[in-house]
N, C-alpha and C positions, 0 to 999 in steps of 0.2 A: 083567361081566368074564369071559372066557372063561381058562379053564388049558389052555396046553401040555404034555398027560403025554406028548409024548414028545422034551418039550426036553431036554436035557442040561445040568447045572447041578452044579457041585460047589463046597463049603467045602472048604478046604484045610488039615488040617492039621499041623502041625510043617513045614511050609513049605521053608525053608531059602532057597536061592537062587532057588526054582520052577524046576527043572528038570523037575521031572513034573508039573507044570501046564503049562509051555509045550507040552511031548507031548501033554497033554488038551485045552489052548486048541488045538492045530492038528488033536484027531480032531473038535471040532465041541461041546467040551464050553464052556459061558460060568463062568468063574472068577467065583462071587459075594463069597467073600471068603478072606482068607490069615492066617491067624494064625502064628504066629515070634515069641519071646521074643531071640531073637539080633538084637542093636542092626544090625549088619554086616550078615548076611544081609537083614535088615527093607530095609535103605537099599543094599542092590543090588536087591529087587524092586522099590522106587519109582523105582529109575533107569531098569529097563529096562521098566518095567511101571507108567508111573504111574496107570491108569486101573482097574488091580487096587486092590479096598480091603483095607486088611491092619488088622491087631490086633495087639495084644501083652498077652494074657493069661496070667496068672502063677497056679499053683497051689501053694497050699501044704497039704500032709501036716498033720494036727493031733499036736503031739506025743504021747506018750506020758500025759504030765501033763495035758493038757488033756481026757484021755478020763474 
């Protein structure tokens, strides 16, 4: 199996609507995946972009107490 180092390939994230992946899908970059916590935003990039994969990964801070 051979690698393209001079493919363009980006994770995306905090995502939002992908308005700056669609600028990087059209300089030549292939969108591998889109992560967004926002339900809303999440379900306008599966409308307009259903072949982007997206995520919804959540972080959370460890309290104070839990240190």
């Amino acid at each position: 199996m051979s690698v393209d180092l001079k493919a363009k390939t980006l994770i995306s994230l905090f995502t939002g609507a992908g308005g700056l992946d669609i600028g990087l899908a059209k300089a030549g970059f292939d969108v591998r995946l889109c992560v967004e916590v926002d339900c809303d935003a999440r379900g306008t990039i599966l409308r307009n972009h259903p072949r982007w994969p997206i995520a919804c990964l959540l972080y959370t801070s460890p309290s104070p107490r839990d240190s």
